[in-house]
Structure formats: structure tokens, C-alpha cells
Backbone as a printed PyTorch tensor [residue, N CA C, xyz], in Angstrom:
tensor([[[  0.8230,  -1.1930,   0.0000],
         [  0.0000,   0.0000,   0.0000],
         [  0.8700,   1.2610,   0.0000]],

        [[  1.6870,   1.5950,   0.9560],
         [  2.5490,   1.9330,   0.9090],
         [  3.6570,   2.9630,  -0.1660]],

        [[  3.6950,   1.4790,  -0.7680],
         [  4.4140,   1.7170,  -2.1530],
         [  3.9130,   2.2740,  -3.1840]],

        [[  3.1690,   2.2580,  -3.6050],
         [  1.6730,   2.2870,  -4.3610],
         [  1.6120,   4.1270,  -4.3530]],

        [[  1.5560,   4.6010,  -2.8620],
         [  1.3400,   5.8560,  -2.7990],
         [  2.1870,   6.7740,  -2.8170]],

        [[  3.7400,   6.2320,  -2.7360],
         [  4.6480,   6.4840,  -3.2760],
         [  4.9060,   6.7090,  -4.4600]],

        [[  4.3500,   5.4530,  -5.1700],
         [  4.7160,   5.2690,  -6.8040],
         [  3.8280,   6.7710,  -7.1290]],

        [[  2.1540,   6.8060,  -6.8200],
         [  1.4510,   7.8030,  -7.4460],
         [  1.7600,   9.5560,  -7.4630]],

        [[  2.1740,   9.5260,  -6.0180],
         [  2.9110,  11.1990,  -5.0630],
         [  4.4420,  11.2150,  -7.0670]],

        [[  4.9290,   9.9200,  -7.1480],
         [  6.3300,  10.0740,  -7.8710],
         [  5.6250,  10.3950,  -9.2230]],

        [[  4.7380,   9.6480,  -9.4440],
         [  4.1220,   9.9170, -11.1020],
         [  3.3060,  11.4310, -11.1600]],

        [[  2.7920,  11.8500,  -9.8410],
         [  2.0120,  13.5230, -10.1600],
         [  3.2420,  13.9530, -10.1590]],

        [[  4.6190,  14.3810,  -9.3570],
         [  5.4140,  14.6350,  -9.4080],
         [  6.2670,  15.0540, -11.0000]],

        [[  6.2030,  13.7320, -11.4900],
         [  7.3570,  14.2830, -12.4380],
         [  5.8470,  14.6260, -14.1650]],

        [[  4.4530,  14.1790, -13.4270],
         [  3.1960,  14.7910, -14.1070],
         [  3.3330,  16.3290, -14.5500]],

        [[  3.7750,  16.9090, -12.9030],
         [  3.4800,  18.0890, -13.0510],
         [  4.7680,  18.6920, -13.6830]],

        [[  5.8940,  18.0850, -13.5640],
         [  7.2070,  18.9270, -13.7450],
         [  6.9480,  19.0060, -15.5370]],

        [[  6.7060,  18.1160, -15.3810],
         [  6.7680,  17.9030, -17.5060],
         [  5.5950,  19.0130, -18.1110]],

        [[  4.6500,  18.9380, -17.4490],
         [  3.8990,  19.5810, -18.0810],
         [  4.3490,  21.1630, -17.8520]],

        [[  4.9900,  21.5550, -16.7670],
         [  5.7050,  22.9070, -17.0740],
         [  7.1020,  23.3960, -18.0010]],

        [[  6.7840,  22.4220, -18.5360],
         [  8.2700,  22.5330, -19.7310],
         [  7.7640,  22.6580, -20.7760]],

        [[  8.4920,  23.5450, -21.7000],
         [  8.1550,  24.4240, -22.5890],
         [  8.6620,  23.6220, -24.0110]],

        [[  7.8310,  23.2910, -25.0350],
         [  8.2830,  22.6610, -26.7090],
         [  7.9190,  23.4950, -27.4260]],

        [[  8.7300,  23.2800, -28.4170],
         [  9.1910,  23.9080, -29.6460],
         [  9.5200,  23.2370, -30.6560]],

        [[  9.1820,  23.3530, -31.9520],
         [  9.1830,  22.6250, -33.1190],
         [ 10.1730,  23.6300, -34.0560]],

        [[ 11.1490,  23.3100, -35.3050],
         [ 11.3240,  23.6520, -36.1220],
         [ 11.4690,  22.6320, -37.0930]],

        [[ 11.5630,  23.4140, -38.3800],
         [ 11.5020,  22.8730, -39.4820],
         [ 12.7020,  23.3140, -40.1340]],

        [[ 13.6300,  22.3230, -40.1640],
         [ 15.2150,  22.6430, -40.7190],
         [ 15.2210,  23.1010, -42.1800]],

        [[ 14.1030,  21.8070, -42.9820],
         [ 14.2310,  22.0170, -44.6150],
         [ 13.9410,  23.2770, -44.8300]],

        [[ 12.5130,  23.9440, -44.1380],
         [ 12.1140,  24.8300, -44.3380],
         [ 13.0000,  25.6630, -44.0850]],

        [[ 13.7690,  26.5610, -43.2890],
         [ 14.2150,  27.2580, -42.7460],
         [ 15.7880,  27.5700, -43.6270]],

        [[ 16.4060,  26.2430, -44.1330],
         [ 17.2590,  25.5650, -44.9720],
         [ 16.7270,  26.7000, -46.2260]],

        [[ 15.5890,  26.0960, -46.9720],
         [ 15.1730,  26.9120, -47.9160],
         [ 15.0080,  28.4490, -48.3910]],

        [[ 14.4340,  29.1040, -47.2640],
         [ 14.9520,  30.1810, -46.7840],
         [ 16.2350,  31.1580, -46.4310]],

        [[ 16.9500,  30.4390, -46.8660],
         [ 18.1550,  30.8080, -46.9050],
         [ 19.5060,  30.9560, -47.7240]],

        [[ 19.2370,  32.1170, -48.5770],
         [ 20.2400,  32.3910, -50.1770],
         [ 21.7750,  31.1760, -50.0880]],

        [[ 22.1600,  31.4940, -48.9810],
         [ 23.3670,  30.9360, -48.6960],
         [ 23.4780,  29.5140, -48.7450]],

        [[ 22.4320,  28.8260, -48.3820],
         [ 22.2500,  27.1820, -48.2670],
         [ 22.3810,  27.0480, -49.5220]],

        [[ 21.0420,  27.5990, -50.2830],
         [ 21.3550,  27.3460, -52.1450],
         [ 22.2600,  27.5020, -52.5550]],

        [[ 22.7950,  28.9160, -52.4700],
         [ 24.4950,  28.1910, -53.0840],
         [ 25.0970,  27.6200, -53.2120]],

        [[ 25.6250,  27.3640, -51.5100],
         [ 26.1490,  26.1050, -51.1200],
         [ 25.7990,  25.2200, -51.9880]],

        [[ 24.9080,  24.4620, -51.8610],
         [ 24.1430,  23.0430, -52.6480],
         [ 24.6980,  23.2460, -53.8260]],

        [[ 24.1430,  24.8890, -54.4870],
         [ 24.8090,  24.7250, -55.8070],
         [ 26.3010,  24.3410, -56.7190]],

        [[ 26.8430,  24.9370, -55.7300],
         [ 28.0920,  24.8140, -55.6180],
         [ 28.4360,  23.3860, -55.5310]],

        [[ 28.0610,  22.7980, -54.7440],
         [ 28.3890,  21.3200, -54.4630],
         [ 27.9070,  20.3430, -55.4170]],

        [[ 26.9290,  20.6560, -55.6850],
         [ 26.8310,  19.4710, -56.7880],
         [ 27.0020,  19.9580, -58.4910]],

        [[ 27.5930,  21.4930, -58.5240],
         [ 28.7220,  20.9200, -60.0440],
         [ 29.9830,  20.6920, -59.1440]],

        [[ 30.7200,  20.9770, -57.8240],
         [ 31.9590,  19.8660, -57.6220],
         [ 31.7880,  18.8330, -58.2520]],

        [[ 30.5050,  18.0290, -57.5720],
         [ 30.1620,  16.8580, -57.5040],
         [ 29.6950,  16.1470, -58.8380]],

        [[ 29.3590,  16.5990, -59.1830],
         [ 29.2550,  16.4530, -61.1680],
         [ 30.5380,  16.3170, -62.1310]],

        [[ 31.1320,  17.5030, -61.5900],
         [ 32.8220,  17.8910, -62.1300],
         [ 33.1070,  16.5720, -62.3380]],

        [[ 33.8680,  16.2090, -60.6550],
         [ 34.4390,  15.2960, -60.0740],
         [ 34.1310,  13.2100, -60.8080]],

        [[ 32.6800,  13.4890, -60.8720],
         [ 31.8540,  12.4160, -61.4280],
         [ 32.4300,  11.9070, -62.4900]],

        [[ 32.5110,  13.0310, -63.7090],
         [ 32.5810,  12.6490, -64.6860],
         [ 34.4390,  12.4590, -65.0020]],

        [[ 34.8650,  13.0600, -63.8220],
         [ 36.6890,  12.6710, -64.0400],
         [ 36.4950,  10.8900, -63.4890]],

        [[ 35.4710,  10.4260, -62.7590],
         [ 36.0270,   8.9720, -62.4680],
         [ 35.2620,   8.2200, -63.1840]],

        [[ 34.2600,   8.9480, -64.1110],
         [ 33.7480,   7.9990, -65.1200],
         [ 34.7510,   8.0380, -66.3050]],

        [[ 35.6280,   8.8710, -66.4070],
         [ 36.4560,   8.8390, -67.9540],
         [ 37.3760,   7.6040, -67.5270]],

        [[ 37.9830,   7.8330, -66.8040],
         [ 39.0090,   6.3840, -65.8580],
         [ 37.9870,   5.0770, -66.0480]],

        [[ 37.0000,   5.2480, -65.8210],
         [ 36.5230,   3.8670, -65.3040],
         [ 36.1420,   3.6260, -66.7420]],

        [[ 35.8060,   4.6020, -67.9300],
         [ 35.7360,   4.8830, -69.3890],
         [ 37.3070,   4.0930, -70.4340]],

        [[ 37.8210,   4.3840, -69.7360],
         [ 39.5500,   4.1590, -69.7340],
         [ 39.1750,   2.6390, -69.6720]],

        [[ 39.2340,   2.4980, -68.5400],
         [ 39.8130,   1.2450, -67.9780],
         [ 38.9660,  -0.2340, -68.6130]],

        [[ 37.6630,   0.3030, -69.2310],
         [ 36.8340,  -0.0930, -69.8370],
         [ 37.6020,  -0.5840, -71.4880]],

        [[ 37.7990,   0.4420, -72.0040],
         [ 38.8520,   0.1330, -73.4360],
         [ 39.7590,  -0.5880, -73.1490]],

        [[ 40.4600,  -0.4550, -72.2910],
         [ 41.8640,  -1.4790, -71.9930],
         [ 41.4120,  -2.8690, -72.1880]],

        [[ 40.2080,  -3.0850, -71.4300],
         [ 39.7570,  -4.7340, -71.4140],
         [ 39.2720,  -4.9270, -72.6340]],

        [[ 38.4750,  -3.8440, -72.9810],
         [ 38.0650,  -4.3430, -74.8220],
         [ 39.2330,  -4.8540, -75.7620]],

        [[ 40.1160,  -3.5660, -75.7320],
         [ 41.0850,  -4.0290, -76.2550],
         [ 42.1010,  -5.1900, -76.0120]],

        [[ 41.8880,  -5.4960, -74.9930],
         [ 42.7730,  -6.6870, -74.4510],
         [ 41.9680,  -8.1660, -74.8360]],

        [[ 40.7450,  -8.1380, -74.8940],
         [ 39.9090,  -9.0510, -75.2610],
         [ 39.8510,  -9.5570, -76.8310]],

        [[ 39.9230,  -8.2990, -77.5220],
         [ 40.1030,  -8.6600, -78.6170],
         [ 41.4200,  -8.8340, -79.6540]],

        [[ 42.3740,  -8.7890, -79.0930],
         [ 43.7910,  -8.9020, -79.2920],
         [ 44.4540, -10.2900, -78.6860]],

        [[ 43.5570, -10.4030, -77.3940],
         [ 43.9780, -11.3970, -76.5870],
         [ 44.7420, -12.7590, -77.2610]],

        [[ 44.1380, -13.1580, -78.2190],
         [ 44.8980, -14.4710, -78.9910],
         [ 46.1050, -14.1760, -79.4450]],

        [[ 46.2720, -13.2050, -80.1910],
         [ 47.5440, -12.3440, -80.9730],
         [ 48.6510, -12.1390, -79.7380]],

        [[ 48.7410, -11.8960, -78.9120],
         [ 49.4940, -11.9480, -77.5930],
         [ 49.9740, -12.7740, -76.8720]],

        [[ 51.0080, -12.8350, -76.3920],
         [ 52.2090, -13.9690, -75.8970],
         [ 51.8210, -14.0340, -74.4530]],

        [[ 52.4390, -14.7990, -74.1060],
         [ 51.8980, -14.3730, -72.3070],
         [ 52.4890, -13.5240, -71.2340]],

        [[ 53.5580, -12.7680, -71.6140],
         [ 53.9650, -11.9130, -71.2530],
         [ 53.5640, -10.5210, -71.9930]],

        [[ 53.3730, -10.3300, -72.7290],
         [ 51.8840,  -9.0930, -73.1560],
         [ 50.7110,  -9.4070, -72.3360]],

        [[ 50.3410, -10.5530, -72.2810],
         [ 49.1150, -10.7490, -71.5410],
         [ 48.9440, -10.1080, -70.6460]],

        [[ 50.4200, -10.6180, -69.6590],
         [ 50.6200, -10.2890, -68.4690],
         [ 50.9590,  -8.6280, -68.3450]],

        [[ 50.9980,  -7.7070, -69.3540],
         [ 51.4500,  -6.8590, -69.0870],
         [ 50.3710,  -5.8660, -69.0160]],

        [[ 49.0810,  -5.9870, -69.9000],
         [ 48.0010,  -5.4780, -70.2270],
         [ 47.1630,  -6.0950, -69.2380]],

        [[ 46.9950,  -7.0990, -68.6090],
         [ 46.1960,  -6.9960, -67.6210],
         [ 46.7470,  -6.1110, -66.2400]],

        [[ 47.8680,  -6.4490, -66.0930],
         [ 47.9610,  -5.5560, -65.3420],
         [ 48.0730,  -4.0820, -64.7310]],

        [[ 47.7040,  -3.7280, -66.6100],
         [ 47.9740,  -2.2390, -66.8430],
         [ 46.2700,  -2.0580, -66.7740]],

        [[ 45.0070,  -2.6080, -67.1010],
         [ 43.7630,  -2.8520, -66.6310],
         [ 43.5200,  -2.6830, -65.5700]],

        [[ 44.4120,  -3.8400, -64.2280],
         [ 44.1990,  -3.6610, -62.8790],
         [ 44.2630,  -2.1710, -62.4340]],

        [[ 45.3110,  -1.5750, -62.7480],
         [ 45.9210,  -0.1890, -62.5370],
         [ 44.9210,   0.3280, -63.2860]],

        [[ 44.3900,   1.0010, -63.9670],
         [ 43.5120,   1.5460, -64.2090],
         [ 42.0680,   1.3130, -63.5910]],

        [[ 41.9730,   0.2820, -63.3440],
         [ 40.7390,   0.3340, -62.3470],
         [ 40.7150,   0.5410, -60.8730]],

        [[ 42.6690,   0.3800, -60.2400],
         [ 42.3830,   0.7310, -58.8010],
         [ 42.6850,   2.0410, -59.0100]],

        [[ 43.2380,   2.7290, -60.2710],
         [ 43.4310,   4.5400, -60.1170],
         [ 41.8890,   4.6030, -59.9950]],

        [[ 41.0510,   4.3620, -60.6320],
         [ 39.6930,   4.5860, -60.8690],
         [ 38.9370,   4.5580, -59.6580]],

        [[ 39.1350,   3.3920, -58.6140],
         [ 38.6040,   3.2590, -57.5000],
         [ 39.1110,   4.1910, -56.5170]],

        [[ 40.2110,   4.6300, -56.6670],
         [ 41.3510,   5.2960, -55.5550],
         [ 40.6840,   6.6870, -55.8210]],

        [[ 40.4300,   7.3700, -57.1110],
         [ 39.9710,   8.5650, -57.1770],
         [ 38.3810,   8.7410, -56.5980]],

        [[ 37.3930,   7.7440, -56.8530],
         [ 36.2160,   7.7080, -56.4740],
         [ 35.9330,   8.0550, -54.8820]],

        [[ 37.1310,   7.1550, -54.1560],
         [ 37.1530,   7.0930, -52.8860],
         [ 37.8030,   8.7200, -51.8860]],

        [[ 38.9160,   9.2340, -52.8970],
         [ 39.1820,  10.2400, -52.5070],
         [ 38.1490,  11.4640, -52.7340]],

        [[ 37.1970,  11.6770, -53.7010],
         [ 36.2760,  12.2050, -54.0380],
         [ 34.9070,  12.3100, -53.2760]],

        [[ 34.5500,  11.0310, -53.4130],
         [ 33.2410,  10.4390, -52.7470],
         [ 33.1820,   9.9360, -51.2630]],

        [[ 34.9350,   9.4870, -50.7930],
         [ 34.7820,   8.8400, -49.7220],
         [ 34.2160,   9.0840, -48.7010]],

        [[ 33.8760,   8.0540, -47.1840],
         [ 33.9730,   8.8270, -45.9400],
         [ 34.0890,   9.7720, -45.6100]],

        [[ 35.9670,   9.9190, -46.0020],
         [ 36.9410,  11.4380, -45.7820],
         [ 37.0520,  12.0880, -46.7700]],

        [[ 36.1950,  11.9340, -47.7300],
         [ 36.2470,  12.5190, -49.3430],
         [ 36.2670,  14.3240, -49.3550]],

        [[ 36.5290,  14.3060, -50.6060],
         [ 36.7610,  15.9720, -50.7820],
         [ 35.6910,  16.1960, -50.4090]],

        [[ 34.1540,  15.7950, -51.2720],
         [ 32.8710,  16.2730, -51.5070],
         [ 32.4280,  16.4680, -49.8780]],

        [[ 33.0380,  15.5270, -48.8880],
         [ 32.5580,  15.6160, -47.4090],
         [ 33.2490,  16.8510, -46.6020]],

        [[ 33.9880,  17.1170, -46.7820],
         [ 35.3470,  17.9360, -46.4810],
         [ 34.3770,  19.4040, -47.1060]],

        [[ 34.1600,  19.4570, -48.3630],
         [ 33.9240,  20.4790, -48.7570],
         [ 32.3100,  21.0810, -48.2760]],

        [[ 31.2480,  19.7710, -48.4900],
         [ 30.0080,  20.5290, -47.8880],
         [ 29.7450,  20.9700, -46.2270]],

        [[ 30.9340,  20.0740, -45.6340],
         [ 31.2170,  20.5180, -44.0980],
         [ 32.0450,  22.2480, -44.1740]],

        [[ 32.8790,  22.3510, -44.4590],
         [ 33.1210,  24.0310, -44.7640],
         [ 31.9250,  24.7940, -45.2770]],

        [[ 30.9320,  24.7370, -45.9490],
         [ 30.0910,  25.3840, -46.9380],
         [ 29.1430,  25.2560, -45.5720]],

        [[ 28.2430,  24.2930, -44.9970],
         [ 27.6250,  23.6700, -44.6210],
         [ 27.4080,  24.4810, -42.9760]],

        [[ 28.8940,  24.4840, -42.3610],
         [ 28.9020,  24.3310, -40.8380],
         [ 28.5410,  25.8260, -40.7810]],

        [[ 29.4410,  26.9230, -41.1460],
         [ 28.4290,  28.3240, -40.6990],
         [ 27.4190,  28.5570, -40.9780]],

        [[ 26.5330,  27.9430, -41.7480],
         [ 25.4990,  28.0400, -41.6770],
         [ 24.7250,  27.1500, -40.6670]],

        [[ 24.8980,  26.0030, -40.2610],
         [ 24.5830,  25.3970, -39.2560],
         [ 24.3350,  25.8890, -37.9290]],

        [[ 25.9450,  26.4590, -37.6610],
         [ 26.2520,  27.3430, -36.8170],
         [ 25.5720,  28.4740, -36.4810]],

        [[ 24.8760,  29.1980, -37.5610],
         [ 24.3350,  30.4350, -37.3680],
         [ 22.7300,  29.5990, -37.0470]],

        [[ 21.8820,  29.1180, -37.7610],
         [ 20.6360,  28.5320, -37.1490],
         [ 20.9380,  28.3250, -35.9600]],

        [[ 21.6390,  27.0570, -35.3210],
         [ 21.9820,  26.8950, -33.9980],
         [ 21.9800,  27.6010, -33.1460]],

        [[ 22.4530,  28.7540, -33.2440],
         [ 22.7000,  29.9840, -32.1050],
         [ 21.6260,  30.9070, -32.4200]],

        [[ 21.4060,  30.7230, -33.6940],
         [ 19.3070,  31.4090, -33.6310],
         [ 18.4710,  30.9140, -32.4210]],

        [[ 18.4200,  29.4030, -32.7860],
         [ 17.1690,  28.6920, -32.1280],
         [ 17.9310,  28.6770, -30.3630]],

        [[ 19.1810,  28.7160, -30.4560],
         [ 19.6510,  28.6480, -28.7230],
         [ 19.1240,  29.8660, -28.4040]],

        [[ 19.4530,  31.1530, -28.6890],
         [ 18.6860,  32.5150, -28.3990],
         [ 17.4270,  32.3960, -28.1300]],

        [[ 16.3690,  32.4080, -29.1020],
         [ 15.0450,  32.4290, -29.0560],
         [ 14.8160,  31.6090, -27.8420]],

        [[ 15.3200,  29.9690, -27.8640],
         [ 14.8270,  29.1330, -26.9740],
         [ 15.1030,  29.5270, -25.3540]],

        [[ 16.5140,  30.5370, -25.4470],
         [ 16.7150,  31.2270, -23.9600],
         [ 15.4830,  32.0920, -23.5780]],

        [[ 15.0850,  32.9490, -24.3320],
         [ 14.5660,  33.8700, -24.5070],
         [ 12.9300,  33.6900, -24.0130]],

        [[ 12.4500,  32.2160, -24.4740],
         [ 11.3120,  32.3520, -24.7990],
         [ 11.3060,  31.2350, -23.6130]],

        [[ 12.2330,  30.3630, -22.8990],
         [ 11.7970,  29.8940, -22.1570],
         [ 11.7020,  28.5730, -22.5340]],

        [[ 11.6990,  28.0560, -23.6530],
         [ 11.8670,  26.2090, -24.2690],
         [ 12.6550,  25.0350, -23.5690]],

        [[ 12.3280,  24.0540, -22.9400],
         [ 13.1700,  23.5720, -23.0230],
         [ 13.6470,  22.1540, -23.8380]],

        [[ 13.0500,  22.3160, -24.7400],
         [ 13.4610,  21.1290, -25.6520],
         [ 12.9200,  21.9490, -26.7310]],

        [[ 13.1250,  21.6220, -27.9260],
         [ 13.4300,  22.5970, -29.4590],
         [ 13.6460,  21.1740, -30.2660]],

        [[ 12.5660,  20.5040, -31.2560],
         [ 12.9540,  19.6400, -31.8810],
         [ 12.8810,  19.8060, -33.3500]],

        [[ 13.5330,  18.7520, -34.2860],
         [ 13.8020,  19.5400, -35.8840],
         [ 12.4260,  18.3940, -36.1330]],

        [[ 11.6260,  19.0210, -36.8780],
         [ 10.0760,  18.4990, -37.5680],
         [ 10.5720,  17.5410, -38.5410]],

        [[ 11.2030,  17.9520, -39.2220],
         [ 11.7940,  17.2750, -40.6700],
         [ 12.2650,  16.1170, -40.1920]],

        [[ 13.0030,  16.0650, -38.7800],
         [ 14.3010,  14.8950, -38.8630],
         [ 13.5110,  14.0460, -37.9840]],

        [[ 12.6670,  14.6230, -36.7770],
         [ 11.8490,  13.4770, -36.2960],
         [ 10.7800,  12.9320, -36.5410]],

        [[ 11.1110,  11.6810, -37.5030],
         [ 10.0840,  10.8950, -37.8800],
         [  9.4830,  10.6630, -37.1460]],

        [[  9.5250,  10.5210, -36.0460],
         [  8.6250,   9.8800, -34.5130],
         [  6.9810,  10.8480, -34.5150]],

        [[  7.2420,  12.2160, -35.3750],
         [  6.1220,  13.4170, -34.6480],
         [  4.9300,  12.7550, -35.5750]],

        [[  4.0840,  12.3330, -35.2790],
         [  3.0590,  12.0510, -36.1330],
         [  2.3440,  13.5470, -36.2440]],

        [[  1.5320,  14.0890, -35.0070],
         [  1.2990,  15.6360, -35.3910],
         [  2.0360,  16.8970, -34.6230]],

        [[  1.8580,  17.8580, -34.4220],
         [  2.5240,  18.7870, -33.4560],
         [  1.5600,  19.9060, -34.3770]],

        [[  1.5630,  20.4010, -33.2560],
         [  0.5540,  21.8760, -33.2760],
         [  1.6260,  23.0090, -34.3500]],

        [[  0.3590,  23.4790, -35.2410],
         [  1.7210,  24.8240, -35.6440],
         [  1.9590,  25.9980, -34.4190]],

        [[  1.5720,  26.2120, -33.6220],
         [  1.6610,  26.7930, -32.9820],
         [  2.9170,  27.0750, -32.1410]],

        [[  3.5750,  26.1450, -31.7840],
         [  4.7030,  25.4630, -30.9250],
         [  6.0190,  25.5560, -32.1140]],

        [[  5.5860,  25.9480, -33.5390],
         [  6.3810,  25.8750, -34.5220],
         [  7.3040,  27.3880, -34.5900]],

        [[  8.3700,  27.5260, -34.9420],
         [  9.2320,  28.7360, -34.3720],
         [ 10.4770,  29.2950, -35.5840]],

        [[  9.8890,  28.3210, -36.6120],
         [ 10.9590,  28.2690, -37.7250],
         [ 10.7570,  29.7930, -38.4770]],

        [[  9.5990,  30.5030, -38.4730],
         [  9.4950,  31.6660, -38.7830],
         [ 10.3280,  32.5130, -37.8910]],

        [[ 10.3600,  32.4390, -36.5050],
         [ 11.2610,  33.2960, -35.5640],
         [ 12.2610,  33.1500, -36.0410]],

        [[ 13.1740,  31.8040, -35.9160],
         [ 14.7950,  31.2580, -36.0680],
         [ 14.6070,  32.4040, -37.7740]],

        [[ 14.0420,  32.6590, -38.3490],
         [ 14.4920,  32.9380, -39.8980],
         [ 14.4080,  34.5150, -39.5080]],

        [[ 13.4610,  34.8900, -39.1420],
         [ 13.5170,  36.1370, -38.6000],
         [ 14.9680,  36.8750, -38.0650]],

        [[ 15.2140,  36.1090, -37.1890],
         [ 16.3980,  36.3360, -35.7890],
         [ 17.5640,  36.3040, -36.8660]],

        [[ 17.9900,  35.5080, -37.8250],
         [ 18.5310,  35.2160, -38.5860],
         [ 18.6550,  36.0800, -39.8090]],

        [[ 17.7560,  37.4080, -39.6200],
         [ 17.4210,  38.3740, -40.5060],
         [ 16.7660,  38.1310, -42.1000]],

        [[ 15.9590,  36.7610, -42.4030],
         [ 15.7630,  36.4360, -43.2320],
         [ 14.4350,  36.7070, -43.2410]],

        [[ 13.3890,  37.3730, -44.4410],
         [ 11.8470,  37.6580, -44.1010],
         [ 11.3430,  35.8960, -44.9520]],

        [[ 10.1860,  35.7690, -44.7320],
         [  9.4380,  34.6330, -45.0830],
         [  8.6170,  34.5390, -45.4540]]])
């Protein structure tokens, strides 16, 4: 019994604490969109990223002829030509892979580069929505776009017009 009235005193308890805490919704894409500088960015990044594309499709274009040509010569060839053209194939397909990876990789340029383009602007939303959320009293601020979990949320609680505002951007 005891326990029980414990458990209930603990559940109004942290009832009431929650319900005095303050949410906030934004909308990153939106806010993203709104913003000259993001487009650039993007723009920018994907002719890198196009550029870049079509330098590891000419290689992999390359490396493609080598085998044609090696295929169809192949009889006419001793086995030390053989051996010399396939391995001049191999090499052309790990330059091919080696550039893709430096390009595209993990640690790739294209990652390297939309993180520079990317982070002050990050940076500047961030310290929007930390302001406002000081300001206004929030204590949790979640991105609409990224949490799949929200089935609805009030527009009301929505703040992505402020963050763009604060941010000196009209909407």
C-alpha cells in the first residue's frame, strides 16, 4: 500500500514537472530553404560533384577500353603481353577506384567540402534557435523534418518563422 502511494505522489510529481516545460518545433528544410546561402552552397556542391563524377567515369571509361582491347587482341598476344596489359587494366581500375574514394569517400573531398560550406550556416541557425529558446523559455526545441517519430505537433509550438527572422531572413 505503501508503495503504491509512493509510486502515485512520484508519477504527479514528475506529471506536473513535464507539463511545465516548454516545446518547440522547427523545421530545418524549411528554414534551410529560406536561406540564399544554403542554395548556393548546394549549388556549388553538386557541379563539384558532377565535375568530379565525370573525371572517375572517364578512368573507369579508360579502364573499360583497356579490357576491350585486351579481349580482342587477346589471342595475338604472348603471355607476357598478356601479363602486361592486364595488369595495366588492374591499374587503371584501382586509379579509378582510388579517385572515387578520394572524391566520394567517408573522408572525401565532396565531405570535407560541404562541411566548410555547410557548418556556418549550421552554426548560425543553432545559435538562432539557442537565443530564441533562452529567450522564450523552451526547453526542448525539436527539428520536424528529422523526427520521424512526430506524427502531429501543433503549428503553434512551430518557431521556424522566428529562427528565420532572428537570422534576418523575411518569409
Amino acid at each position: 500500500m505503501r508503495k503504491s502511494v509512493l509510486f502515485i505522489i512520484a508519477l504527479i510529481a514528475v506529471a506536473t514537472t513535464a507539463s511545465a516545460q516548454k516545446f518547440a518545433l522547427i523545421d530545418m528544410e524549411y528554414i534551410l530553404k529560406n536561406i540564399p546561402a544554403y542554395e548556393q552552397s548546394t549549388e556549388q556542391l553538386n557541379q563539384v560533384s558532377k565535375k568530379w563524377q565525370s573525371e572517375v567515369e572517364a578512368l573507369g571509361k579508360q579502364a573499360q577500353e583497356l579490357y576491350k582491347k585486351y579481349q580482342s587482341e587477346t589471342a595475338k598476344l604472348s603471355e607476357a603481353q598478356r601479363t602486361k596489359r592486364e595488369e595495366e587494366i588492374v591499374a587503371k581500375e584501382k586509379e579509378t577506384a582510388e579517385l572515387k574514394r578520394l572524391y566520394f569517400g567517408p573522408e572525401g573531398e565532396l565531405l570535407k567540402q560541404r562541411e566548410s560550406l555547410m557548418k556556418p550556416i549550421q552554426d548560425e541557425i543553432y545559435n538562432a534557435v539557442k537565443v530564441i529558446s533562452e529567450a522564450q523559455g523552451y526547453a526542448v526545441v525539436v527539428d520536424r523534418a528529422s523526427a520521424a517519430s512526430i506524427i502531429f505537433a501543433s503549428p503553434r509550438i512551430d518557431i521556424s518563422n522566428e529562427v528565420l527572422a532572428k537570422l534576418g531572413y523575411s518569409n
